[in-house]
N, C-alpha and C positions, 0 to 999 in steps of 0.2 A: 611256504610259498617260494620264500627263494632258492630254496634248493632244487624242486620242481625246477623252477626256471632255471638256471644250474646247470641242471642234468640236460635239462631240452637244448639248450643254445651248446650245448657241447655234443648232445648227439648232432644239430646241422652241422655244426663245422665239420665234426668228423663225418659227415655223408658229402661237404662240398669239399674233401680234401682232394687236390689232382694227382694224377696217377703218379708214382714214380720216376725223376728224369731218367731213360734210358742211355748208353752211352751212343753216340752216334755211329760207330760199326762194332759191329761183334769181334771178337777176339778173330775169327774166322775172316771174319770180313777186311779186316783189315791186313790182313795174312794176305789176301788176293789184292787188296789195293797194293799194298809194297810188290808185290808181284808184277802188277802190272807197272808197277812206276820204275822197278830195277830192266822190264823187257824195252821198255820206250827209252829209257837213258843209256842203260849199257850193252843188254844184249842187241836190240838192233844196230846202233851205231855199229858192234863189234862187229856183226855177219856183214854189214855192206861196205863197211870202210877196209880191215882187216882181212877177211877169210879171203883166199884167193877165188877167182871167179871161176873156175874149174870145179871147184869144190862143190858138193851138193848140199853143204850147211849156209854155202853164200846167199844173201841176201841181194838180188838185183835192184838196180836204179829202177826198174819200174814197177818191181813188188812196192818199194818205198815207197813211190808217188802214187801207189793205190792204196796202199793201206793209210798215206797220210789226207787223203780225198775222202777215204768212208771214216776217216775219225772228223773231220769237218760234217758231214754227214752225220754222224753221230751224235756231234753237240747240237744239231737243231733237233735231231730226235728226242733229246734230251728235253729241250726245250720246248716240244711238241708236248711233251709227256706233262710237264708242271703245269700247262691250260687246262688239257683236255684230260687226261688221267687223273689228274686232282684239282680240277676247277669246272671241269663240263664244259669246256670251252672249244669245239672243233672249230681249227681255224685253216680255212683253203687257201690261205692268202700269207705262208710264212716265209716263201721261196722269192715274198717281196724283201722281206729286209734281209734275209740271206743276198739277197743280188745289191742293197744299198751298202751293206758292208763292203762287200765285194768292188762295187764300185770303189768308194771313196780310197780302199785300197790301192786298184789300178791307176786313179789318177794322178796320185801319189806317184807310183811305178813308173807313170807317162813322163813326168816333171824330171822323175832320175835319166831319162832317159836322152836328156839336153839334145846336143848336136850332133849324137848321132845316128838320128834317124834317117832315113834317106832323103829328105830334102835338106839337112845339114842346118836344120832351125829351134828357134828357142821355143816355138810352138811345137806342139804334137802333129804328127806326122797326116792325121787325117784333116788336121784345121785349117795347115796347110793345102792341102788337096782341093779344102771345100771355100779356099780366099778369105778366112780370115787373119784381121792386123792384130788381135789380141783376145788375151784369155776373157773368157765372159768371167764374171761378179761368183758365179760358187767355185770359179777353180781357183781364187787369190789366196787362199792358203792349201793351197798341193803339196809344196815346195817342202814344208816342214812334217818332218817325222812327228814332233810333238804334236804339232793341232791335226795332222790325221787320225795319231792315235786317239785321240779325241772324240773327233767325228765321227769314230767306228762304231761309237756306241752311242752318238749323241742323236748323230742321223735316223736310225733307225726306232732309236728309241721314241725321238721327239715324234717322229709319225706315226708312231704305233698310241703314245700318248695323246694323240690330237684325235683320230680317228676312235681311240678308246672312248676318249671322254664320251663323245657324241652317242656312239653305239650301245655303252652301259646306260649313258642316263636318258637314252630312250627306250630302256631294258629289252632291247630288240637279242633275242636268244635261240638255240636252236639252229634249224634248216635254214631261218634265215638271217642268222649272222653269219653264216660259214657260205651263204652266197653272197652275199655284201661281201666279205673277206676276197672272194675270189675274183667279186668284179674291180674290186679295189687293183689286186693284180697286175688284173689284165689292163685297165686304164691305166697303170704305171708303166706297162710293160711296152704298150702302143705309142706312147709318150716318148719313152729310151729308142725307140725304133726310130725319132724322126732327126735326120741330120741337124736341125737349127738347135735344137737343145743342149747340143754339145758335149753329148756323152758318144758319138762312136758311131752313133746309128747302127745297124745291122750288125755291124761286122765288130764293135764294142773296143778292149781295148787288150792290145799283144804286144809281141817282139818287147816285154819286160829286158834290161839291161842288168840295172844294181837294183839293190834296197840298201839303203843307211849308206852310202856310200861305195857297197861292198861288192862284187860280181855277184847274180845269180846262177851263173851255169858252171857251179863245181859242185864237187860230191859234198864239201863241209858245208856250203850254205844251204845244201838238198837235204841235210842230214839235222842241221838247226830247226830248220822251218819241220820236219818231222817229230823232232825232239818236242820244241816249242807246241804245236799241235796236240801232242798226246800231254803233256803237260797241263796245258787249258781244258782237254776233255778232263781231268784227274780232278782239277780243282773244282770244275763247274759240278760237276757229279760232287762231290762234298757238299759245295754251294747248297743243290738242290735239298741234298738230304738233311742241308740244317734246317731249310725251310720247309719241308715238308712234315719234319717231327717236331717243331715246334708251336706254341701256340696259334700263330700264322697259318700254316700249315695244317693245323685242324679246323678253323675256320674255312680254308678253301675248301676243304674235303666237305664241311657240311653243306659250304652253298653249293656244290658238286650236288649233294645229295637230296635236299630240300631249300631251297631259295627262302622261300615263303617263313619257315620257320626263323632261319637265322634271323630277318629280319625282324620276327616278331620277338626276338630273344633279345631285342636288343643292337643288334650289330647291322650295319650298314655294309650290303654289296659293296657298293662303287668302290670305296677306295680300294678292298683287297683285290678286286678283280682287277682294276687298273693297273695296279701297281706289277702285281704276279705277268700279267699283257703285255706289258712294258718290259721286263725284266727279260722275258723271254723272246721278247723282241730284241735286245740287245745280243743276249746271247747267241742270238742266230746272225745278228750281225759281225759279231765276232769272227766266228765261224766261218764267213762270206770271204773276210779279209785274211783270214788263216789259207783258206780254200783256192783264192786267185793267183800268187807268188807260188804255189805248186803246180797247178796246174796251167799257168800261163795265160790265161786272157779270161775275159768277162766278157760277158752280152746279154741284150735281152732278153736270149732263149734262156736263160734262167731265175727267167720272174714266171714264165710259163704255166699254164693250171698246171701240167703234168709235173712239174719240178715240184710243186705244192701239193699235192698229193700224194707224189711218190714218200712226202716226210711223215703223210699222216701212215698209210704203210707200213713204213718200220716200227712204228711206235706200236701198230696193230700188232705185226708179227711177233715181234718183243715181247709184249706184253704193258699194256695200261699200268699209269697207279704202280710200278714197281723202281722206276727210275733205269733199274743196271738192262731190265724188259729193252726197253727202246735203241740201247748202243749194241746189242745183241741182237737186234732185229735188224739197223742198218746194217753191220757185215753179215748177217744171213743174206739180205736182200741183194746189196750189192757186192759181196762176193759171187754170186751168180748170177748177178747179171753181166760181171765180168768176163765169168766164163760161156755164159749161154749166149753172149752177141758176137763172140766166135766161134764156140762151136753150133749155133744155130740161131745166127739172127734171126730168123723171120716168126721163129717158135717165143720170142721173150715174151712182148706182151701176153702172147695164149699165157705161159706161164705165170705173167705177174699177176694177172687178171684172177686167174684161177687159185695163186694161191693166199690173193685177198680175201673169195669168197670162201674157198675153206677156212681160213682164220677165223671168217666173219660165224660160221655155221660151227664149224667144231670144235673148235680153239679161243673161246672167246676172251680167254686170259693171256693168249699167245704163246709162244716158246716156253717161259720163263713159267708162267702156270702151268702146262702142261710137265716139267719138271718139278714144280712143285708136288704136283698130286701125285706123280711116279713116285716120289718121296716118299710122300706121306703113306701110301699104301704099302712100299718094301719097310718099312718103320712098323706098320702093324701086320705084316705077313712075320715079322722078324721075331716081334711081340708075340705071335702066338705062336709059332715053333717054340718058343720060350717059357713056355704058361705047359703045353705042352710035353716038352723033354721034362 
């Protein structure tokens, strides 16, 4: 009898063993991450600092500040991708904490900016304008580099955690979370719009000076804030992919795939979706404050549905569920829209419109899967030339 039992309780174990831990990039994979982390450190610096601007290997100040704008772009792609690609989570509403990063960065930026502004005051230039005697209660800690950097992920986070909480534990999902999402948005967005709130109203927040005490408008501080950017995209991409292969990580993928079940297995929604909602909410806020010091000012038009959209987008043309999918779908996306709003603005929308809908129809793995399956088929045309000779 006990060895029956014996044998039984050693065939469960051995049927509940988990699978082997895989390494977190393949040999290959990791060959292209140093790749890309030797092009962000040494080759770009070299072509825009060094190479002479004559030259056709030169790297322009404004190739930089595009390419360092679609890798901000990128990380919320990114971050796009960890809800909705491995949580089922479309969310229309992520262009809000991209723009609260963003914020908290400029105010910051505003504070460097002391005396001189054109009214020559310790207030920002617009507060002045609109007669106020001091900083309202959220700008008391501007001043510091450390409680911004703070903020950059606390702001976003904490709102994205207050709004989760409510949203999961009324398991509101679907169409109609991702219109909740978007009306969240736009209420934030008409809010930022109104002068007494004290963020800039319409016109948000410009004419950046220093950061950390430093100039902005030289080539080495253009070339940090590059560095630094591609950098944070390097690490967040790790990030993702620890969470995504790990036991975490298979949990979102199931409530992704059956809700109903996980729960009945056992395991409770709420916390992983909050938390992965949260997470990815910071990270876009990151990205916001990486994205403002490049490009020079912030506003409301980037809480806009269409700036929330255009993130779910990349992550489509990319490809879902793949992680590297989504920072390949923002330079697809936005490299041409770079190019197509001068050589044909009035055609972009037609184009982006349209090549939503084909993604959506033909391409439903985006880029990244349509390469895959190219693969895989030159792999078994190769195999049977092979079987063949």
């Amino acid at each position: 009898m006990s060895a029956v039992w014996s044998s039984s309780s050693a065939a469960t174990s051995a049927a509940l063993l988990l699978p082997a831990r895989t390494p977190l990039l393949t040999r290959g994979g990791w060959g292209v991450f140093l790749a890309a982390l030797i092009v962000v450190c040494a080759v770009a610096p070299a072509l825009n600092l060094w190479v002479p601007e004559d030259s056709a290997l030169h790297l322009s100040d404004y190739m930089l500040g595009l390419l360092g704008k679609i890798m901000c772009y990128a990380i919320c792609a990114l971050a796009m991708d960890l809800i909705w690609g491995y949580t089922g989570i479309l969310s229309l509403g992520h262009g809000l904490f991209f723009a609260l990063g963003g914020y908290v960065m400029g105010m910051y930026l505003m504070r460097q900016i002391g005396r001189e502004g054109s009214y020559q005051n310790d207030l920002p230039d617009f507060m002045v304008f609109l007669d106020w005697k001091e900083l309202p209660w959220h700008w008391l800690l501007s001043d510091s580099l450390a409680a911004t950097l703070i903020l950059i992920v606390a702001v976003p986070g904490l709102v994205a955690f207050v709004f989760g909480w409510f949203a999961f534990r009324s398991r509101i999902k679907g169409v109609y979370f991702s219109i909740i999402t978007q009306a969240l948005t736009v209420a934030a967005m008409l809010l930022f719009f109104r002068n007494e709130t004290g963020f800039g109203g319409n016109n948000g927040f410009t004419d950046f000076k220093r950061i950390a005490g430093l100039p902005m408008a030289t080539p080495e501080m253009r070339m940090a804030l590059f560095v630094l950017t591609g950098l944070t995209l390097l690490v967040f991409f790790l990030l993702a992919r620890w969470l995504v292969r790990s036991k975490y990580g298979r949990v979102l993928q199931a409530i992704r795939d059956a809700e109903s079940r996980v729960m009945f297995s056992g395991y409770a929604p709420l916390p992983y979706k909050l938390s992965i909602w949260v997470i990815s909410a910071m990270m876009c806020g990151v990205a916001g404050a990486l994205y403002v010091p490049q490009v020079g000012i912030i506003n409301p038009g980037e809480m806009s549905p269409a700036a929330s959209i255009e993130i779910v987008i990349w992550t489509a043309v990319g490809g879902r569920a793949t992680l590297i999918g989504p920072i390949v779908g923002a330079f697809i996306v936005n490299g041409a829209k770079s190019w197509l709003t001068v050589a044909a603005p009035e055609f972009w929308l037609y184009f982006l419109g349209a090549l939503f809908i084909a993604v959506t129809l033909w391409l439903p793995d985006g880029v990244v899967g349509l390469a895959r399956r190219l693969k895989a088929r030159l792999k078994i045309r190769l195999r049977r030339k092979e079987k063949s000779t």
